[in-house]
C-alpha positions in Angstrom: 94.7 98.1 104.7 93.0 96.1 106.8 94.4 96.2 110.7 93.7 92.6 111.0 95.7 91.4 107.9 99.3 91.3 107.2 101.1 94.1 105.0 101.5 91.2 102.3 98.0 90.8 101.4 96.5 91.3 98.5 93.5 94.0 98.3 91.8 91.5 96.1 93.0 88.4 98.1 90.2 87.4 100.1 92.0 85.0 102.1 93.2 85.4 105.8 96.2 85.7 107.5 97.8 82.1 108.7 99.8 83.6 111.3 102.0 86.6 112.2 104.4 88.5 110.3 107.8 86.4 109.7 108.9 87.4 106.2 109.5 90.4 104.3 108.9 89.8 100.6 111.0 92.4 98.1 110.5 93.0 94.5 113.1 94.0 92.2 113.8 97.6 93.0 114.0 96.6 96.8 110.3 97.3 97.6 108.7 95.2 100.0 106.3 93.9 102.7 106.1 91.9 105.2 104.1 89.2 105.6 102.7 86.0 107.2 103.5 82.8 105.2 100.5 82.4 103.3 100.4 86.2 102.3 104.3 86.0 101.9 103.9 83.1 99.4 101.1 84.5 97.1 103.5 87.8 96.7 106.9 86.0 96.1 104.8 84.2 93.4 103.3 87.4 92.1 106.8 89.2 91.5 109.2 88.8 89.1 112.3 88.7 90.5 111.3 88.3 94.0 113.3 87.7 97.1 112.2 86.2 100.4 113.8 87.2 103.6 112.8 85.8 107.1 112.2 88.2 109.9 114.5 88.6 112.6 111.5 86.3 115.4 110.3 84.2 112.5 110.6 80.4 113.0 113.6 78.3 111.4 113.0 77.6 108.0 110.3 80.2 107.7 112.4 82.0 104.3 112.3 78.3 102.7 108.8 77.6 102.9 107.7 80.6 101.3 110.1 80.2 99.1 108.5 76.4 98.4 105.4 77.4 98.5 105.4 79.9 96.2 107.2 77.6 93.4 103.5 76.0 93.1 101.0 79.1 93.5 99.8 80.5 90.3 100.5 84.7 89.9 97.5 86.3 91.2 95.9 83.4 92.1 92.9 84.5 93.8 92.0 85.5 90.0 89.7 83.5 88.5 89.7 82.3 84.8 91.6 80.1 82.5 95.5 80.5 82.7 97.5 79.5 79.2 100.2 81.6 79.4 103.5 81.0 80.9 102.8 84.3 83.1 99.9 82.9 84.4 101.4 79.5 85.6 103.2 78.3 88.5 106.9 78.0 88.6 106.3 74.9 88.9 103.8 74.0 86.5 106.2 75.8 83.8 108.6 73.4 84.7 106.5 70.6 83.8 105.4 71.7 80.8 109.1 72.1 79.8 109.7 68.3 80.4 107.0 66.9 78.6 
């Protein structure tokens, strides 16, 4: 792992840290990492069955924006290529397509 990027990140995720640590993302079996709130939010939206938790120093509201911002980032997103499939979307952009 790279010293200068959070436990959250991606291998593949070429994108920075924004920030500190201030979340710790868990999976379904109670594995997790923690993370800044970019990092944090790609993960949450790359689990099924993820949970968000703010750190003990994080900022108010930290938990809940991850949790936002993950509704609207795709699984995996630093993935190229077209994305059909329900597992491929958004949270968010499943809901749309469930209201048209």
């Amino acid at each position: 792992m790279d010293p200068q990027r959070c436990a959250a990140a991606h291998p593949q995720d070429p994108t920075p840290c924004v920030g500190p640590p201030v979340v710790s993302v868990l999976d379904a079996f109670n594995d997790g990492a923690d993370g800044c709130e970019h990092h944090g939010a790609r993960l949450l939206a790359s689990l099924d069955g993820g949970r968000v938790y703010a750190l003990p120093d994080a900022p108010p509201s930290t938990a809940i924006r991850v949790f936002k911002a993950a509704d609207s980032t795709r699984p995996f997103c630093w993935f190229d290529g077209p994305r059909i499939d329900p597992s491929q979307l958004s949270h968010a952009e499943n809901r749309a397509r469930h209201r048209r």
